[in-house]
N, C-alpha and C positions, 0 to 999 in steps of 0.2 A: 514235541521234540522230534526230530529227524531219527531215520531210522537206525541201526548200532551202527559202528566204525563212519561215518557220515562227517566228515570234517566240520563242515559249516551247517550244523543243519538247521531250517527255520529259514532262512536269507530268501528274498527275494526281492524284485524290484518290476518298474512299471514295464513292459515289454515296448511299449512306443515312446518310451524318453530312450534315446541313447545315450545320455549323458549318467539314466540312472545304469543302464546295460553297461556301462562301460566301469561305472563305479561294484557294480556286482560281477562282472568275473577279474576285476580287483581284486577283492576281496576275497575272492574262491581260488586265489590267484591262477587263473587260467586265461586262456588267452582267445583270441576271436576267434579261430580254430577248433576249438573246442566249445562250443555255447550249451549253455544250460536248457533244462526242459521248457517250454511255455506253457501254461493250463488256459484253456480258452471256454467259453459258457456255449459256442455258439459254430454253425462252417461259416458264415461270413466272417464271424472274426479270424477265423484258420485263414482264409481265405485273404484278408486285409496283409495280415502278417506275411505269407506267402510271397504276395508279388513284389516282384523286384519293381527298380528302377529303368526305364527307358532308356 
């Protein structure tokens, strides 16, 4: 269980689908402005996530 006062707690979703990203701060109702944490295993993954687009 999430930690006290935590609205949603337990939610999460894939970090490289953005259809699931989009369906989780739905759901947290926030908005892309606002994103939630990522938990990554690894710096390359940091690093994947990281870079933008060209």
């Amino acid at each position: 269980m999430g930690r006290r006062g935590s609205r949603t707690p337990g939610i999460g979703a894939n970090a490289f689908d953005p259809e699931a990203v989009g369906a989780l701060l739905a759901a947290k109702q926030r908005g892309a402005d606002k994103p939630g944490s990522i938990l990554v295993a690894d710096l390359a993954t940091a690093e994947a996530l990281a870079r933008t687009p060209a």
